[in-house]
BABATI-300433 format. One record per residue (C-alpha): x, y, z; residue number from 1. Coordinates in steps of 0.5 Angstrom, whole numbers, always signed. Each point is the difference from the previous one (the first is absolute). Layout:
# BABATI-300433
PT      u      v      w    n
PT      X      Y      Z  NUM
...
END
This chain:
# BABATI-300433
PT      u      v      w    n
PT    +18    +26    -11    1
PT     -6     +5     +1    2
PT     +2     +6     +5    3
PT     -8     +1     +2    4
PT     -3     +1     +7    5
PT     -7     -3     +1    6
PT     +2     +0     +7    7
PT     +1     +7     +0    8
PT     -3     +2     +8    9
PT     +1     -7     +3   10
PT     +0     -1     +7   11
PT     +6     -2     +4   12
PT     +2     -7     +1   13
PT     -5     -3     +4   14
PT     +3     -4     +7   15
PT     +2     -7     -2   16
PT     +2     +2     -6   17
PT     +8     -1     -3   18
PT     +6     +5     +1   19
PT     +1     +5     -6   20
PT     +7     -4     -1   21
PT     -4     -6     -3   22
PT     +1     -2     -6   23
PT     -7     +1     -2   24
PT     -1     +7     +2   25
PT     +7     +2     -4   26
PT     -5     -1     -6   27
PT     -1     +7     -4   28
PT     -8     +1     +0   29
PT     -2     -3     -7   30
PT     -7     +2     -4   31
PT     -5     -6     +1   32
PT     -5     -1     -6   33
PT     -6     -3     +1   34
PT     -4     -5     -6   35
PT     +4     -1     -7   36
PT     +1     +8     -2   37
PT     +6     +1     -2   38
PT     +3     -7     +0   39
PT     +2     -2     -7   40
PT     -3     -3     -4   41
PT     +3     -8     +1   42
PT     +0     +2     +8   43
PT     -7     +2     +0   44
PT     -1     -7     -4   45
PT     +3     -4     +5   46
PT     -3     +2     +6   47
PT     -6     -1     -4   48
PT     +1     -7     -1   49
PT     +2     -1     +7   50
PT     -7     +4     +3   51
PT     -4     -6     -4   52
PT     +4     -5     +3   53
PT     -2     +2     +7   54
PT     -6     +2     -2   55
PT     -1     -7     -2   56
PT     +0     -3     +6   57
PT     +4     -5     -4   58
PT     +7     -1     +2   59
PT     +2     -4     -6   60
PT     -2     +7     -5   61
PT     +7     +2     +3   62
PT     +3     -6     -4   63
PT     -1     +3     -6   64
PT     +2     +8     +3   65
PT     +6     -3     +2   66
PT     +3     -4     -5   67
PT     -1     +6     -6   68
PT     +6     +4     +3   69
PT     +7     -3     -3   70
PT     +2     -2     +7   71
PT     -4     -3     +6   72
PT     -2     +6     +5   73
PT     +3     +0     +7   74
PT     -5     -2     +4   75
PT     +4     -3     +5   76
PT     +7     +2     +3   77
PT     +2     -7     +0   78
PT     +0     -5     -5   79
PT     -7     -3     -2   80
PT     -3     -5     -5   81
PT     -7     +1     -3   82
PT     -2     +7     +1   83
PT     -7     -2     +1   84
PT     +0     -6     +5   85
PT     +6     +6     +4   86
PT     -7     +5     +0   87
PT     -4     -5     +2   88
PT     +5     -2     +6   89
PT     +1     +7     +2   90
PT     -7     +2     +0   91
PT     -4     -1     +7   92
PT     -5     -4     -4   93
PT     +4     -5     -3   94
PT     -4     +1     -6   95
PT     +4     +8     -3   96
PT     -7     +5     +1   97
PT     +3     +3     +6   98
PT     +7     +0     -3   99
PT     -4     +3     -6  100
PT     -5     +5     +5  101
PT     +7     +2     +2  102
PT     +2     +2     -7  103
PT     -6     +4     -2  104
PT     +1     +4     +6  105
PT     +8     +0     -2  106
PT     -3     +3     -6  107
PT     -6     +5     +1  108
PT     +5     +4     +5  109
PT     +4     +5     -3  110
PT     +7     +0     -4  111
PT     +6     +3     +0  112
PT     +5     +0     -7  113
PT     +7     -1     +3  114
PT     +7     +1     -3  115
PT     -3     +3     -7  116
PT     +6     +0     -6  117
PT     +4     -5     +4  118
PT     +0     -8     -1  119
PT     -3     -1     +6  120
PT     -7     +4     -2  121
PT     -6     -3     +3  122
PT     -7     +2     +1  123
PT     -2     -3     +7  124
PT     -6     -2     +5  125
PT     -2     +1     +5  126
PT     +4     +7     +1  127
PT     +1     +0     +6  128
PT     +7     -5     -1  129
PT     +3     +6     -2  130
PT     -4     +5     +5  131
PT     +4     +3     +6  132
PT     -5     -4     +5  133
PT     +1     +7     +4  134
PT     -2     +5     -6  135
PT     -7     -4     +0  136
PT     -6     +4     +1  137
PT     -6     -1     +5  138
PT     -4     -2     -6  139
PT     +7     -4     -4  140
PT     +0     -4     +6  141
PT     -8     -1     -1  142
PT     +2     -3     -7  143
PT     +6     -4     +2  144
PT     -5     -4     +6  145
PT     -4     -3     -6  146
PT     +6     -4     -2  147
PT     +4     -2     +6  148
PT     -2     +0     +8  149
PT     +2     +5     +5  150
PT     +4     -5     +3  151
PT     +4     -2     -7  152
PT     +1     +8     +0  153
PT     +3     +0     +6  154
PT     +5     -5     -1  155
PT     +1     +3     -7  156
PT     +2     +7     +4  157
PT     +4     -4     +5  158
PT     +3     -3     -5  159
PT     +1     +6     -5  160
PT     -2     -3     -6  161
PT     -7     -2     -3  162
PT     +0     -8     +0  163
PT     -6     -1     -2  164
PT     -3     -2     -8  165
PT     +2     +5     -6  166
PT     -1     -1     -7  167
PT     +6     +3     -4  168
PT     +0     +2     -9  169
PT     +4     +1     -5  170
PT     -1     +6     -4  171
PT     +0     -5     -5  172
PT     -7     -4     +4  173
PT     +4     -6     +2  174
PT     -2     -2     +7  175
PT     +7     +0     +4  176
PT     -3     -2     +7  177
PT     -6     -2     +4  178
PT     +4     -1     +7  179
PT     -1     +1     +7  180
PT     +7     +0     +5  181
PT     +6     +4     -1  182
END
């Protein structure tokens, strides 16, 4: 993992937030990225056709995402029949644009590249699912409030896990995950 510290100079842990025995805060400082510089090519390729899709306001353009991996990604942490019609159910519209709102967000945040040369490698969005909540700066802070709510950060930090969507990649461009939970 990568040992750089963007969060060099970070303020102290604000009231509310969770204890530095918390799973989420024993995490190393990991060297977000931002857009599509430095990721391999087939990473880059498939968060481009993910970003489409949810530019599209289309939910059905993630069929053809979804089904160019080998095995259908996890999008749930329990057994799910068709892909589509679980994003539609699980969006607040019952038609998929704010599950696809969602994912451009999840998307446009930054990244992490996660457990390099080992098996489990993965390019991940947002990263703040492998940030320590309490190495987050004032601005970190700022940029993670666009993709969740303060009240979904606080039960998150009390929790000591992020729980909310994230997005993870293969070295190899497979879609591994589109999840929300734990």
């Amino acid at each position: 993992m990568d040992e750089a510290d963007p969060a060099e100079g970070a303020d102290a842990p604000e009231q509310g937030q969770s204890s530095e025995a918390s799973p989420q805060n024993q995490l190393p400082v990991p060297e977000v990225h931002y857009g599509s510089e430095g990721l391999p090519a087939p990473v880059a390729r498939m968060r481009d056709q993910l970003l489409d899709a949810a530019r599209s306001g289309d939910v059905e353009r993630m069929r053809m995402v979804l089904e160019g991996n080998e095995m259908m990604p996890t999008l749930s942490l329990a057994e799910i029949g068709d892909p589509i019609e679980f994003l539609k159910n699980s969006s607040g519209d019952g038609q998929g644009q704010e599950i696809l709102a969602i994912l451009l967000d999840v998307m446009e945040a930054g990244w992490v590249h996660v457990d390099a040369g080992t098996p489990q490698e993965m390019y991940i969005w947002p990263y703040f699912a492998r940030y320590p909540f309490d190495k987050l700066t004032p601005a970190q802070k700022v940029e993670m409030y666009r993709v969740v709510t303060a009240a979904d950060f606080a039960e998150m930090d009390a929790y000591g896990a992020w729980l909310f969507y994230r997005v993870g990649i293969g070295p190899d461009g497979t879609l591994h995950y589109f999840v929300a939970g734990e």
